[in-house]
C-alpha positions in Angstrom: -18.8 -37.5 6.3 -16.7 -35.2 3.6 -16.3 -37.0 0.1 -13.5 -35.7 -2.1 -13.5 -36.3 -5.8 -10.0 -35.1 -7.8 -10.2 -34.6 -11.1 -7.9 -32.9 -13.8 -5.0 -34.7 -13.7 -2.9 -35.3 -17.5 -0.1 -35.6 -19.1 1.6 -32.0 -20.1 5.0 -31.0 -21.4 7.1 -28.8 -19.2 5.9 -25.4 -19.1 2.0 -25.8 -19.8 -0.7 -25.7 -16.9 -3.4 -28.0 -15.8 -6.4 -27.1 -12.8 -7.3 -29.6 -10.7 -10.8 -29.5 -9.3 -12.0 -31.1 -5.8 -15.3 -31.7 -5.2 -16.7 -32.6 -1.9 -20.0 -33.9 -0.9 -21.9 -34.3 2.1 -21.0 -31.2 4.0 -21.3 -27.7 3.6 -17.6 -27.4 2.0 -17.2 -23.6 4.0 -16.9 -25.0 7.1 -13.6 -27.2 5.7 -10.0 -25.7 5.7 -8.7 -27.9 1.9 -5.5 -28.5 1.1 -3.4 -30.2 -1.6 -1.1 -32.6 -1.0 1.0 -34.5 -3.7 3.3 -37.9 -3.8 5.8 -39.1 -6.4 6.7 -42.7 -6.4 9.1 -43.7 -3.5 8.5 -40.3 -1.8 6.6 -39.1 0.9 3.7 -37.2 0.7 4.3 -33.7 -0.1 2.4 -30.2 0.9 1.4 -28.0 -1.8 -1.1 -25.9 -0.5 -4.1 -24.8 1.5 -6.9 -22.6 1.7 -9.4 -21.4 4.3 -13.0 -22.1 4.1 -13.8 -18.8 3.0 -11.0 -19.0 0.3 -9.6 -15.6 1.8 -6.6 -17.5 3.0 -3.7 -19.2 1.2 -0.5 -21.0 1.9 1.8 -22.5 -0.1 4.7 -24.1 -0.2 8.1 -22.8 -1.4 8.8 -25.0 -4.5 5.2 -24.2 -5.8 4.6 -20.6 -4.4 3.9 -18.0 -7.9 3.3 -20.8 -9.6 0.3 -22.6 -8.3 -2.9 -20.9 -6.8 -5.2 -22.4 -4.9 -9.4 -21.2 -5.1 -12.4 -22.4 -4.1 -16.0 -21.9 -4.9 -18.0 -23.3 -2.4 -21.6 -22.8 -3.9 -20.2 -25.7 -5.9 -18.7 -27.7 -3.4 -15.1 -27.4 -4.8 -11.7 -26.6 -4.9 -9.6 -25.9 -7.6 -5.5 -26.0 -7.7 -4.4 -24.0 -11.1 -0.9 -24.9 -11.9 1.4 -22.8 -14.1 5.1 -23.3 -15.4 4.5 -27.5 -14.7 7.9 -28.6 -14.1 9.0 -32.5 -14.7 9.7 -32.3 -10.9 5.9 -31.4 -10.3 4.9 -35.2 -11.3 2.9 -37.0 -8.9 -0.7 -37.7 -7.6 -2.1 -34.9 -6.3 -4.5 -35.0 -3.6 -7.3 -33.1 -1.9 -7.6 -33.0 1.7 -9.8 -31.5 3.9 -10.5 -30.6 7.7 -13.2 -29.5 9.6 -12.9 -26.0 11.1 -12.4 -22.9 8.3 -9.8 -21.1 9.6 -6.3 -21.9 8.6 -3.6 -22.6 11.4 -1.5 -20.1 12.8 1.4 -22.9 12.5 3.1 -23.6 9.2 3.8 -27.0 10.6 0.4 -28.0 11.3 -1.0 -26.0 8.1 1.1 -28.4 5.8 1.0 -31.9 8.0 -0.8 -34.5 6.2 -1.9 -35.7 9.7 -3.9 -32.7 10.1 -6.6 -33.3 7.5 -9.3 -36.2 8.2 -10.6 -36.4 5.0 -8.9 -37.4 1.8 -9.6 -37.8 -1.9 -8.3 -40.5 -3.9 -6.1 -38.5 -6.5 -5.3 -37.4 -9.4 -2.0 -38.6 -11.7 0.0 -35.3 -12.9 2.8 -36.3 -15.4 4.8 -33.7 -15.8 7.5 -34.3 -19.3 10.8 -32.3 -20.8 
């Protein structure tokens, strides 16, 4: 069983940056495709991004993509999100999901789907303010 821990989360004025770290125990964290997902109140939960269990592969989504950059280091069981150029539209909790199997999907859809990822971190409040 994969245990997610987000940490990182703050309070930053528009324009700063912030990494957020996942760490995962229990598993050897390689062998788990990660992604982060994010929710603002009375929204739905929102893709951000997603690496491959090697960390060679990335994805992003649109409104994030040059601005955040997902890594991992798996001899320490985590996965970091580094966000740049924070926008006040960027608040939310962001969390860390994971799935077993390393290599991404060839399908956007399912590469972003929340439903797709078993295993799920309690997250981490970004406030984002002008």
């Amino acid at each position: 069983q994969v245990q997610l821990v987000e940490s990182g989360g703050g309070l930053v004025q528009a324009g700063d940056s912030l990494r957020l770290s996942c760490d995962a125990s229990g598993v050897t964290f390689s062998n788990y495709r990660t992604a982060w997902f994010r929710q603002a109140p009375g929204k739905e939960r929102e893709f951000v991004a997603t690496i491959s269990g090697s960390g060679a592969a990335t994805f992003y989504a649109d409104s994030v993509k040059g601005r955040f950059t997902a890594s991992r280091d798996n001899a320490k069981n985590s996965v970091y999100l580094r966000m740049n150029s924070l926008r006040p539209e960027d608040t939310a909790v962001y969390y860390c999901a994971a799935e077993l199997g390393a290599v991404l999907s060839p399908s956007s859809g399912a590469r972003s789907a929340p439903n797709r990822y078993h295993f799920w971190g309690q997250g981490t409040q970004v406030t984002v303010s002008s």
